[in-house]
C-alpha positions in Angstrom: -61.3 41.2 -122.6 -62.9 39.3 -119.7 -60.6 38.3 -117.0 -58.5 41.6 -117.8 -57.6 44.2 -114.8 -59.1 46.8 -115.3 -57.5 50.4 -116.2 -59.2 53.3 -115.0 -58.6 56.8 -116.9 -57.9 60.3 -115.2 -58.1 63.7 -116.7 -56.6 65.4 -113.9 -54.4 64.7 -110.5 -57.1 66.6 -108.6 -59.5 63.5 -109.8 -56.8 60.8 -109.3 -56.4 62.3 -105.5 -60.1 61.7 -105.0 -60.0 58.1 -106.6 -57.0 57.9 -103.9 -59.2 58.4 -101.0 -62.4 56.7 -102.1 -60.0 53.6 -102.4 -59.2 54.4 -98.5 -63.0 55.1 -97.6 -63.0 51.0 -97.6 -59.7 50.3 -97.9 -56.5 49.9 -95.6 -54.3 50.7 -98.0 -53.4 51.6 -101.5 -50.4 50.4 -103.0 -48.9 52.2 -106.5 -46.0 51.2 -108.7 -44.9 53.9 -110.9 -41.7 54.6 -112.9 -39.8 57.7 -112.1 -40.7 61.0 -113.8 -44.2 59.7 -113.7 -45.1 62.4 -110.9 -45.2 60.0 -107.8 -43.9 63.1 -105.4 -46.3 65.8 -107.4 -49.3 63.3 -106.4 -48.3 62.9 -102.5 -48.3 66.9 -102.3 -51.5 67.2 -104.0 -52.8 63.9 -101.8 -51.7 66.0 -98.5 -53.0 69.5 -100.4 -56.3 67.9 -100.4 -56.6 67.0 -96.8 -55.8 70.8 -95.6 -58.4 72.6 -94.8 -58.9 76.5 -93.7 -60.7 77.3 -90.1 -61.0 79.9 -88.3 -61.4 80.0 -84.1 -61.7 82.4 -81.7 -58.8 83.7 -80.1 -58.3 83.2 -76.5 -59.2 86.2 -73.9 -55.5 87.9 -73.5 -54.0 86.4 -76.3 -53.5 89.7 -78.5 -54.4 93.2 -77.4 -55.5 95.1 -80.6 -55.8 92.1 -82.9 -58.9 90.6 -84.7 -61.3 88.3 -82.5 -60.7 85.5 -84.5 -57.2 83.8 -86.0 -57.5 81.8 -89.5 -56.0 78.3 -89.0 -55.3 75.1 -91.5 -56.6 71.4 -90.6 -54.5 68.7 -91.8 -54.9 65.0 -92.3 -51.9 63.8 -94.1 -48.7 63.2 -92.7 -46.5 62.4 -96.1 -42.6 61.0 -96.6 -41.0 62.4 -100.0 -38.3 64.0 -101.3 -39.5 67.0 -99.5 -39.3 65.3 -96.3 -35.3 65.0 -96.7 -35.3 68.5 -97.4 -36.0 69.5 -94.0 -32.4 67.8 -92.9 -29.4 70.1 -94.4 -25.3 69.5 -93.6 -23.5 71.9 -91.7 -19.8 70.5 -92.6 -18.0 73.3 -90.0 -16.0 74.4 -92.8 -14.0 76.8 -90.2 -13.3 74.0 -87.6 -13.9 71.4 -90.4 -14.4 68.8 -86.8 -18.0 69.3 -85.8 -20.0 68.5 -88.2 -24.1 68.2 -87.9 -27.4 67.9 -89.3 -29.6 71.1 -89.1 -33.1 70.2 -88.6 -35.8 72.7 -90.1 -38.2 72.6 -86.8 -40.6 75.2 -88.1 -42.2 71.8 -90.2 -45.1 70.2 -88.6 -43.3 67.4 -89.1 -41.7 67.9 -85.7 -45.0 68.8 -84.2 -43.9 66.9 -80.9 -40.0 66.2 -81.4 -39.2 68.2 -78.1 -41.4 67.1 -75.8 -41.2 63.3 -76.9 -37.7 62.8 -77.0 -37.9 60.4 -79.8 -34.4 58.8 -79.5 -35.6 55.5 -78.4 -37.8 54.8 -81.2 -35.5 56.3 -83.7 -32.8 54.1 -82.2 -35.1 50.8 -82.1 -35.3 51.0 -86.1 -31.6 52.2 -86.8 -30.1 49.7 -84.9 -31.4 47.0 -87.8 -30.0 49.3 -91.0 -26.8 50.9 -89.5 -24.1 50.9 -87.1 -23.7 54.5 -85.8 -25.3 56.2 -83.0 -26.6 59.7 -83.2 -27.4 62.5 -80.6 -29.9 65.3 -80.7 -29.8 68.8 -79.1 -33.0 70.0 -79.3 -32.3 73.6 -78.5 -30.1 74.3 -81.5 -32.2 71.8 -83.2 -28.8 69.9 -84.9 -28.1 66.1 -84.6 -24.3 64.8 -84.4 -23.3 61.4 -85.4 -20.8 58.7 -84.2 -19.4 55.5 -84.8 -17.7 54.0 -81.5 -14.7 56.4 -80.5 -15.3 58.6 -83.3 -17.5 61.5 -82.9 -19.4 64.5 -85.2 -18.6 62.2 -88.3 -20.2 62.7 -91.2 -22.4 59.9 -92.2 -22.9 58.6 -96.2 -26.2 59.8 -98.3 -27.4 56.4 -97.6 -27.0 56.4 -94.2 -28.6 59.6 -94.0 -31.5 58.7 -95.8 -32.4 55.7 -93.5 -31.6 57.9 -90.7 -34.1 60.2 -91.7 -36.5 57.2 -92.7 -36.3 55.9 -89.1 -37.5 59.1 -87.3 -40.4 59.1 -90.3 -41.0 55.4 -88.4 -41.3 57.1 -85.0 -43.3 59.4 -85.8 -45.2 57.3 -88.2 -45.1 54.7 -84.6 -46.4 58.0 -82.3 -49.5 59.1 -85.1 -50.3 54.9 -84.5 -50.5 55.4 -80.6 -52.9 58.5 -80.7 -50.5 60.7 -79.0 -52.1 63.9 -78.8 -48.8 66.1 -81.2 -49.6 63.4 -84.3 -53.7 62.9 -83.5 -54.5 65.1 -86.5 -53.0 62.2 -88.2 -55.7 60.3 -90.4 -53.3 59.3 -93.3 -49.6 57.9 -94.2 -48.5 58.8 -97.9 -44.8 57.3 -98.6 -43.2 57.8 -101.8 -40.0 55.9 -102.1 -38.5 55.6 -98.9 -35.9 53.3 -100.1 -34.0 55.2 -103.2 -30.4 54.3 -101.6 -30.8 51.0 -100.3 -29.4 47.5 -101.8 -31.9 44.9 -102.0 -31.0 43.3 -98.7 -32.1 46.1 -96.7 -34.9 47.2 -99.4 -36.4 43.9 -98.2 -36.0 44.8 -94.5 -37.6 48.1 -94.6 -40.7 46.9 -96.7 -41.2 43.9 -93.8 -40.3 46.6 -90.9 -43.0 49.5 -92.7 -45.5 46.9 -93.1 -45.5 45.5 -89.7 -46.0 48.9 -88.2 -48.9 49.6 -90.8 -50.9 46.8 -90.2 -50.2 47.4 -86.3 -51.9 50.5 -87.2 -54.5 49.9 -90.0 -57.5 50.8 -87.4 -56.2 53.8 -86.2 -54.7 55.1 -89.8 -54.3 54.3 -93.2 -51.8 54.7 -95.9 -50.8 55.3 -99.3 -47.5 53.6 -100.8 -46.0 54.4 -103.8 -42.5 53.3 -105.5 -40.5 53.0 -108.5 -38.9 49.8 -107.1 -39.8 46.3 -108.2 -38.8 44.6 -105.4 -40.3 47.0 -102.8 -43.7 47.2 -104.4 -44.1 43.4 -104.5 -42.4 42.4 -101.4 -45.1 45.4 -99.7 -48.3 43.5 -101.4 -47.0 40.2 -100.3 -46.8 41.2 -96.7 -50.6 43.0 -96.6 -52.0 39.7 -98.7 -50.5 37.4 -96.2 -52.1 39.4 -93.5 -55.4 39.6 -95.0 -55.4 43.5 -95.0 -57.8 45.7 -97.2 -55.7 46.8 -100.3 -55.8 48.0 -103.6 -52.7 47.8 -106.4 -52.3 49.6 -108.9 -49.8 50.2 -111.9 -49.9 54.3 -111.9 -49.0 55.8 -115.4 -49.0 58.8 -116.9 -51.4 59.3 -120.1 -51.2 60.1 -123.1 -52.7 64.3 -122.9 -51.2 66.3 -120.8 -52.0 66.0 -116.9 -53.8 62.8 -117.7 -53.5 59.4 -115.7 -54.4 55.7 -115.6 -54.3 53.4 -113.1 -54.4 49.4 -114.1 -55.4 47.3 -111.0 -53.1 44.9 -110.7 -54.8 42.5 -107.5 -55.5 39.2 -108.9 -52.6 39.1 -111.2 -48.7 39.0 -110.2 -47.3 42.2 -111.3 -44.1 42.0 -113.1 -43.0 45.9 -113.8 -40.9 44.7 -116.9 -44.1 43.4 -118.7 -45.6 46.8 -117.9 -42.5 48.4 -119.6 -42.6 46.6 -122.3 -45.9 47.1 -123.0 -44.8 50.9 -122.7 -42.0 49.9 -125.5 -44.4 47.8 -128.0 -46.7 51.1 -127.8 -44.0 53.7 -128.6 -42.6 51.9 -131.4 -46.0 51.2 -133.2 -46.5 55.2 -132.8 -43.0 56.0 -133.8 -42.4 58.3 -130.7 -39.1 56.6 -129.9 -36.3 58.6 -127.5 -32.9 57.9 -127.0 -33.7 56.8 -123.1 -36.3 53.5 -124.6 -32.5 51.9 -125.5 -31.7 51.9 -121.3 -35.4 50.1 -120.9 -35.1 47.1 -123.7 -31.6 46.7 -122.5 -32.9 46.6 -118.9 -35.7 44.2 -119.7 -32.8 41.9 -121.6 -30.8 42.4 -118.5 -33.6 41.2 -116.3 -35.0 38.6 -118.5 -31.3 36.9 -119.3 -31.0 36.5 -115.2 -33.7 34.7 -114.8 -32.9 32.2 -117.3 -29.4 31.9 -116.1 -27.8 33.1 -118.9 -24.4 34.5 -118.7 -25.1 37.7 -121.0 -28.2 39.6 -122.0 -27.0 39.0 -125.7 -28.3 35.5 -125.3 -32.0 36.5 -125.1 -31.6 37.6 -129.0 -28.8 34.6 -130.3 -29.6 32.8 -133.3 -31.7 36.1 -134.1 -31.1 37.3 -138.2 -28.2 40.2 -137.2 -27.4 39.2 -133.9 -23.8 40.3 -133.8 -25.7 43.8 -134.9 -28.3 44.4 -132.4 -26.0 43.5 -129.4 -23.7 45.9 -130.3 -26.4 48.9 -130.5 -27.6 47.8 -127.6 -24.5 48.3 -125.9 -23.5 51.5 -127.5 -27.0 53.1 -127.5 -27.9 52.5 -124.0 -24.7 54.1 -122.7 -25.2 57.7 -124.2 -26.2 60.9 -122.4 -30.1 61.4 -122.1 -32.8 63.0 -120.1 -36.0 61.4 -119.3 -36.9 64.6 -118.2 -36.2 66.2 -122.0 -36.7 63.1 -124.5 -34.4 63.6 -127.5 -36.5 61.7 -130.5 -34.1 59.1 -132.1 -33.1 59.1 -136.1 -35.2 57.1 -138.5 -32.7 54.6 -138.9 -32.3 54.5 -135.4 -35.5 54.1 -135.0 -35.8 51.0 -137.3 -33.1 49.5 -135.4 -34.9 49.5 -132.2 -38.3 48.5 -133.9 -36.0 45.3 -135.2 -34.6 44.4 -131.9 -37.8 44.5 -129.9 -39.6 43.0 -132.6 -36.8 39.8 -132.7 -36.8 39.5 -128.7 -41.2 39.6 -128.8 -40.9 37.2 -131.1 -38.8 35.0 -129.2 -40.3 35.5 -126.0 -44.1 35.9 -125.9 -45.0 37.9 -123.4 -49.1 39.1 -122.9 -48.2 42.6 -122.9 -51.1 44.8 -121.3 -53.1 47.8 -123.1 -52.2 50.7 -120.9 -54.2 52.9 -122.5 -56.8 51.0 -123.9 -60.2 52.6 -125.7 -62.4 50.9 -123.3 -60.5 52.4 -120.3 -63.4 52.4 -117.4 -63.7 56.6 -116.2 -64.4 57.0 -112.7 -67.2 59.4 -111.9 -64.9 62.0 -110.3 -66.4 65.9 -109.6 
């Protein structure tokens, strides 16, 4: 249909890497919006993997009696924040003392390429000073940082706060790469995947503002790739780069249909709602009648979302008046409160079935949405190698 974004169709991650950095070619940045268990962390790894490159050099005269002349090396381009990132921070909770508790740091990552030598406690502190309230010291030789909140010390600080702790030396470094200093110059690209899994909206908005500044500071020097399961994030990121005039692409990332298969719908001249998108998702798996037990946590969510912002008291009040009312409010809280795995779908009853169909079916009907195709026919195929 004319006017529609366009959806573009991947056979493989390898292809939707390259599409990635084509984008970036002319682009500042790229922007994704994907639901969880779509593969968002699987892409940055494979966005970094394709940066790397192997290179040999010659060794230096003295460097190794006896060993070959030259020493095999790997280029990188990609300096990436994911769940793997946090990994490279582990507790030690003293359970002898059970008094001096730290955070071991895994320094062998080239993450810390310069941690030593930069001292970075300035930076780090310049960001966590606007998200949290402790203070934080780092020995470098045992490569452990201790935490403490005024006369308290070695505390042991909450998940969230160690998250954005570890988000704000990320910023640092991310501030360093920026600068050009020489430990972060092989720095060409940012790839973030949901730096913000912990936070309450209040502070979701804050880090989105504070990341985008610092990109845009930096859009010359390198660019970046964002991508996030979070509504608010997403949209409060592509309001920031459109108000700055930056170079972007959006994009609604979704996994297709075969196996290893992806699309991406553009999603910059239109405002991007991800309920609509869900919805969509929801409309297509009950016309296929590939229904789980997980799609009853999605309508409800959309009700959820959809009775706030008509200031209804209840999400019940997006189907009232419907035929069986008092019927589909009650599955709809007692089938979106049951055990499931996104991860390992369990396929609903027939009945069950039917009963979903009916309820989405009644709230459609009430409320027209223009649902997208996500995996329309016509879906425009790259040229990818």
């Amino acid at each position: 249909m004319s006017g529609q974004p366009k959806i573009y169709a991947f056979k493989s991650m390898h292809r939707l890497v390259q599409r990635l950095r084509d984008d970036l070619n002319s682009q500042d940045f790229v922007l994704l919006y994907a639901y969880n268990g779509t593969g968002k962390t699987r892409l940055s790894m494979a966005f970094k993997d394709a940066g790397k490159k192997k290179i040999t050099r010659p060794l230096h005269v003295g460097d190794t009696v006896g060993m070959p002349l030259t020493v095999a090396e790997f280029e990188r381009d990609t300096l990436y924040f994911n769940a793997y990132t946090e990994d490279l921070f582990h507790w030690d909770n003293d359970l002898d003392g059970d008094s001096e508790r730290h955070l071991k740091i895994n320094s062998a990552s080239r993450f810390f390429s310069g941690f030593k030598e930069l001292a970075l406690e300035e930076k780090i502190f310049a960001y966590l000073e606007r998200y949290a309230d402790f203070d934080f010291r780092i020995d470098y030789e045992q490569s452990t940082i201790t935490f403490s909140r005024g006369d308290a010390d070695y505390i042991k600080v909450s998940r969230g706060e160690e998250n954005i702790f570890i988000w704000c030396i990320f910023l640092a470094i991310c501030e360093l790469s920026i600068e050009g200093d020489e430990a972060y110059s092989w720095v060409k690209f940012f790839y973030i995947d949901d730096p913000i899994s912990s936070l309450d909206d209040n502070n979701a908005i804050a880090v989105a503002s504070d990341l985008a500044q610092l990109l845009k500071k930096g859009k010359d020097r390198v660019k970046a790739v964002i991508s996030s399961h979070h509504g608010l994030f997403f949209n409060v990121m592509c309001n920031e780069f459109k108000s700055s005039k930056s170079s972007r692409k959006q994009y609604f990332l979704h996994r297709g249909k075969e196996a290893d298969s992806y699309t991406l719908r553009a999603t910059d001249d239109t405002p991007f709602f991800h309920h609509v998108a869900m919805l969509s998702e929801l409309q297509q798996a009950s016309a296929s009648g590939k229904l789980y037990t997980h799609h009853f946590n999605m309508l409800r969510s959309i009700l959820e979302k959809t009775a706030t912002f008509f200031g209804f008291d209840d999400f019940s009040a997006c189907i009232h008046g419907v035929e069986d009312e008092v019927l589909f409010a009650r599955a709809l809280n007692l089938l979106s409160h049951g055990k499931y795995s996104a991860y390992e779908p369990r396929e609903m009853g027939e009945d069950t079935k039917t009963l979903f169909q009916n309820i989405l079916n009644a709230f459609l009907a009430r409320y027209r949405f223009d649902l997208p195709a996500l995996f329309p026919d016509d879906a425009t195929q790259p040229s990818q190698p």
